[in-house]
N, C-alpha and C positions, 0 to 999 in steps of 0.2 A: 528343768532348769539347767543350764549348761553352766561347764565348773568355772569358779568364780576368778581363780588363779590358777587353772592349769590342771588341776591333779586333786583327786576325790581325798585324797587323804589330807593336800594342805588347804582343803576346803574348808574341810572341819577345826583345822587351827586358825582359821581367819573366821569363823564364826562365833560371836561370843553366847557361848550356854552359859546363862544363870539359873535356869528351872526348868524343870523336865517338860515342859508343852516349849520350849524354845529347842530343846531335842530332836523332840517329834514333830518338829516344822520342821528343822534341821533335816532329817529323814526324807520327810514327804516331799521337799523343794531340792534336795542333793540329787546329783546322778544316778543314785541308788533307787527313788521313788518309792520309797516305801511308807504306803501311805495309815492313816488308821493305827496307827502304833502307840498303843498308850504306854508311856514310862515314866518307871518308878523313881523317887529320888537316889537309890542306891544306881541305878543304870546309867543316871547323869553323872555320878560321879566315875566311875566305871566308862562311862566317853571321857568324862576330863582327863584322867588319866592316860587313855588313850591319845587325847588329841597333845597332852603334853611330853609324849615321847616322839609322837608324831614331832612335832615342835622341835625339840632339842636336835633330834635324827636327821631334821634338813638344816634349821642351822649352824648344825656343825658341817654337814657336806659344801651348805655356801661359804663356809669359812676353812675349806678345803680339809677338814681335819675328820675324828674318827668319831663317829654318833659313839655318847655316851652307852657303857656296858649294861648300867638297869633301862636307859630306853631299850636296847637293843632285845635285853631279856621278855618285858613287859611287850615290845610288839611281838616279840616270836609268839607269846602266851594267847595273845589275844588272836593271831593267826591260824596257831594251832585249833583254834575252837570252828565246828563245823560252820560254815559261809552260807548265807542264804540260798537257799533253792529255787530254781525258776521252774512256773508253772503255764503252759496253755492251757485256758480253757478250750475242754474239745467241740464246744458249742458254739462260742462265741470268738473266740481264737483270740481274746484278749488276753497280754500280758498279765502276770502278775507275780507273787511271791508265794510259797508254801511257807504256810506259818512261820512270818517274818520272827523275829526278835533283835534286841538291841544288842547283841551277845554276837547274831548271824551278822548285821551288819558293823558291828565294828571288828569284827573281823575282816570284811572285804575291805575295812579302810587299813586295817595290818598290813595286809595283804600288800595293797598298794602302796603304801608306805615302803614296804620290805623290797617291792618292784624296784620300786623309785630310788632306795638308798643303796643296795643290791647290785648295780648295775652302774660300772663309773661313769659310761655314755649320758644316762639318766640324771647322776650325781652333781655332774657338771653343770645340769641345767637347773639346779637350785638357786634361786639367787633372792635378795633379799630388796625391795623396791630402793630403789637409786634415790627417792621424795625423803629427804630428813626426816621431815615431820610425818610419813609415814614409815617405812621400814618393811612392812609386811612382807614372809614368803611366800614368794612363788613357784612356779615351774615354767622354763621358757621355752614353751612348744612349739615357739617361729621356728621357720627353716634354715634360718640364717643362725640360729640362736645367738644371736645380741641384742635380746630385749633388756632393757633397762629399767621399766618399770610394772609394776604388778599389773595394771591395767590403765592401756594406750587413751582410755577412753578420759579416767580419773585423773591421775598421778602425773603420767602424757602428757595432757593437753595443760594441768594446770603449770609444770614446768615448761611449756612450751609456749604460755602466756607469761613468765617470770620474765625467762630470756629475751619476749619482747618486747617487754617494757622495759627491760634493763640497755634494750641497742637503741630505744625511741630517746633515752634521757640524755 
Protein backbone atom coordinates (compact mmCIF):
# COMPACT_ATOMS: atom_id res chain seq x y z
CA UNK A 1 0.00 0.00 0.00
CA UNK A 2 1.60 3.31 -0.74
CA UNK A 3 0.96 6.19 2.01
CA UNK A 4 -2.37 7.53 1.89
CA UNK A 5 -1.26 11.30 2.68
CA UNK A 6 2.28 11.44 2.40
CA UNK A 7 3.98 10.15 5.72
CA UNK A 8 3.50 6.69 7.52
CA UNK A 9 2.94 8.46 10.66
CA UNK A 10 -0.12 10.88 9.39
CA UNK A 11 -1.26 7.59 7.86
CA UNK A 12 -2.31 6.28 10.78
CA UNK A 13 -4.14 9.56 11.97
CA UNK A 14 -6.22 9.47 8.68
CA UNK A 15 -7.15 5.99 9.43
CA UNK A 16 -9.99 5.43 11.66
CA UNK A 17 -9.27 2.30 14.45
CA UNK A 18 -12.36 1.32 16.20
CA UNK A 19 -11.21 -2.48 17.13
CA UNK A 20 -8.22 -4.18 17.02
CA UNK A 21 -8.64 -6.28 13.61
CA UNK A 22 -9.06 -2.56 11.93
CA UNK A 23 -5.28 -2.19 13.69
CA UNK A 24 -4.03 -5.11 12.22
CA UNK A 25 -5.29 -4.30 8.76
CA UNK A 26 -4.00 -1.04 9.55
CA UNK A 27 -0.40 -2.80 9.82
CA UNK A 28 -0.64 -5.31 7.09
CA UNK A 29 -2.04 -2.44 4.34
CA UNK A 30 0.56 0.43 5.97
CA UNK A 31 4.09 0.90 4.46
CA UNK A 32 5.14 -0.88 7.29
CA UNK A 33 3.51 -4.55 5.96
CA UNK A 34 3.40 -6.12 8.74
CA UNK A 35 1.33 -8.75 8.37
CA UNK A 36 -0.33 -11.61 10.70
CA UNK A 37 -0.29 -9.46 13.75
CA UNK A 38 -2.90 -10.24 16.20
CA UNK A 39 -3.85 -7.32 18.61
CA UNK A 40 -4.96 -6.82 21.89
CA UNK A 41 -7.50 -4.23 22.75
CA UNK A 42 -4.98 -2.64 25.24
CA UNK A 43 -2.43 -2.22 21.86
CA UNK A 44 -5.43 -0.31 20.11
CA UNK A 45 -5.73 1.85 22.50
CA UNK A 46 -1.77 2.33 22.85
CA UNK A 47 -2.04 3.27 18.68
CA UNK A 48 -4.82 5.67 19.50
CA UNK A 49 -2.77 7.29 21.63
CA UNK A 50 -0.06 7.31 19.46
CA UNK A 51 -1.96 8.38 16.49
CA UNK A 52 -3.34 11.24 18.76
CA UNK A 53 -0.05 12.85 19.30
CA UNK A 54 0.77 12.07 16.17
CA UNK A 55 -2.43 14.42 15.36
CA UNK A 56 -1.92 17.33 17.61
CA UNK A 57 2.14 17.20 16.59
CA UNK A 58 1.33 18.11 12.85
CA UNK A 59 -1.50 20.21 13.50
CA UNK A 60 0.19 22.45 15.31
CA UNK A 61 3.34 22.42 12.75
CA UNK A 62 0.51 23.33 9.93
CA UNK A 63 -0.61 25.94 12.05
CA UNK A 64 2.97 27.01 12.44
CA UNK A 65 3.06 26.81 16.21
CA UNK A 66 4.72 24.40 18.82
CA UNK A 67 3.47 20.37 18.96
CA UNK A 68 1.90 20.21 22.26
CA UNK A 69 4.57 19.25 25.33
CA UNK A 70 2.42 15.56 26.43
CA UNK A 71 2.33 14.93 22.46
CA UNK A 72 5.85 15.65 22.27
CA UNK A 73 6.60 13.54 25.72
CA UNK A 74 4.30 10.34 24.63
CA UNK A 75 6.12 10.25 20.96
CA UNK A 76 9.59 10.40 22.30
CA UNK A 77 8.14 7.28 24.81
CA UNK A 78 6.87 5.45 22.05
CA UNK A 79 10.11 5.99 19.95
CA UNK A 80 12.21 5.33 22.64
CA UNK A 81 10.79 1.50 22.58
CA UNK A 82 13.02 -0.99 20.28
CA UNK A 83 11.63 -0.47 16.29
CA UNK A 84 10.81 -3.52 14.32
CA UNK A 85 13.62 -5.69 12.91
CA UNK A 86 14.16 -6.58 9.32
CA UNK A 87 14.61 -10.03 8.45
CA UNK A 88 15.88 -12.01 5.09
CA UNK A 89 15.11 -15.19 4.77
CA UNK A 90 18.44 -16.94 3.82
CA UNK A 91 16.40 -19.34 1.49
CA UNK A 92 14.03 -17.79 0.09
CA UNK A 93 15.42 -14.13 0.23
CA UNK A 94 11.90 -12.87 1.18
CA UNK A 95 11.37 -9.88 3.22
CA UNK A 96 10.01 -9.94 6.35
CA UNK A 97 9.90 -8.78 10.09
CA UNK A 98 11.49 -10.58 13.29
CA UNK A 99 8.86 -10.95 15.65
CA UNK A 100 6.92 -7.91 14.71
CA UNK A 101 4.70 -6.21 17.55
CA UNK A 102 2.36 -3.44 17.90
CA UNK A 103 4.80 -1.72 20.48
CA UNK A 104 7.86 -2.28 17.29
CA UNK A 105 5.72 -0.63 14.94
CA UNK A 106 4.23 2.10 16.60
CA UNK A 107 7.30 3.05 17.32
CA UNK A 108 8.60 3.37 13.69
CA UNK A 109 5.44 5.64 13.44
CA UNK A 110 7.18 7.80 16.58
CA UNK A 111 9.96 7.71 14.83
CA UNK A 112 8.55 9.18 11.74
CA UNK A 113 6.39 11.44 13.27
CA UNK A 114 9.52 12.90 15.37
CA UNK A 115 11.39 12.92 11.49
CA UNK A 116 8.51 14.82 10.32
CA UNK A 117 8.02 17.40 13.31
CA UNK A 118 11.94 17.56 14.10
CA UNK A 119 12.89 19.05 11.03
CA UNK A 120 11.54 22.67 9.95
CA UNK A 121 12.22 21.81 6.11
CA UNK A 122 9.59 18.68 6.86
CA UNK A 123 7.45 20.88 9.35
CA UNK A 124 6.61 23.15 6.65
CA UNK A 125 5.22 20.60 4.50
CA UNK A 126 2.31 19.73 6.98
CA UNK A 127 -0.61 21.20 5.76
CA UNK A 128 -4.20 20.47 6.49
CA UNK A 129 -6.54 19.67 3.03
CA UNK A 130 -7.67 23.11 1.62
CA UNK A 131 -11.61 20.74 1.02
CA UNK A 132 -13.80 22.35 4.01
CA UNK A 133 -15.58 19.48 4.28
CA UNK A 134 -12.60 17.74 4.50
CA UNK A 135 -9.57 19.09 6.52
CA UNK A 136 -7.45 15.97 6.90
CA UNK A 137 -3.53 16.15 7.39
CA UNK A 138 -1.16 15.63 5.12
CA UNK A 139 2.48 15.80 4.11
CA UNK A 140 3.15 17.73 0.80
CA UNK A 141 5.90 15.63 -0.98
CA UNK A 142 5.48 17.51 -4.45
CA UNK A 143 8.57 19.11 -5.46
CA UNK A 144 7.21 22.32 -5.78
CA UNK A 145 5.55 21.93 -2.24
CA UNK A 146 2.27 23.76 -2.97
CA UNK A 147 -0.18 20.98 -2.76
CA UNK A 148 -3.25 22.09 -1.51
CA UNK A 149 -5.10 19.11 -1.06
CA UNK A 150 -4.52 15.79 0.80
CA UNK A 151 -5.21 13.90 -2.36
CA UNK A 152 -5.19 15.44 -6.18
CA UNK A 153 -7.13 12.45 -6.85
CA UNK A 154 -10.26 13.10 -4.05
CA UNK A 155 -10.40 16.42 -2.69
CA UNK A 156 -8.55 17.80 -6.26
CA UNK A 157 -10.75 16.83 -8.61
CA UNK A 158 -13.88 17.29 -6.61
CA UNK A 159 -12.85 21.08 -6.01
CA UNK A 160 -11.81 21.29 -9.41
CA UNK A 161 -15.33 20.11 -10.54
CA UNK A 162 -16.90 23.01 -7.87
CA UNK A 163 -15.08 25.62 -9.64
CA UNK A 164 -16.54 24.46 -12.81
CA UNK A 165 -19.56 24.50 -12.30
CA UNK A 166 -19.27 27.59 -10.52
CA UNK A 167 -17.67 29.50 -14.23
CA UNK A 168 -20.39 27.38 -16.37
CA UNK A 169 -23.38 29.23 -14.23
Amino acid sequence: MTNLVGRLSLDLVATELRTPDDLAGWLAESALEVEDLHCTPRELASARRVANAVQAGALAAARNRRPPDDAVRLLNRAAALPPLTPRLDPDTRDFSWHKPSVAAAMSEVARDALAMLGDPEQRRRVRTCANPECERLFYDDSRPGHRRWCSPERCGDQARARADRARKK
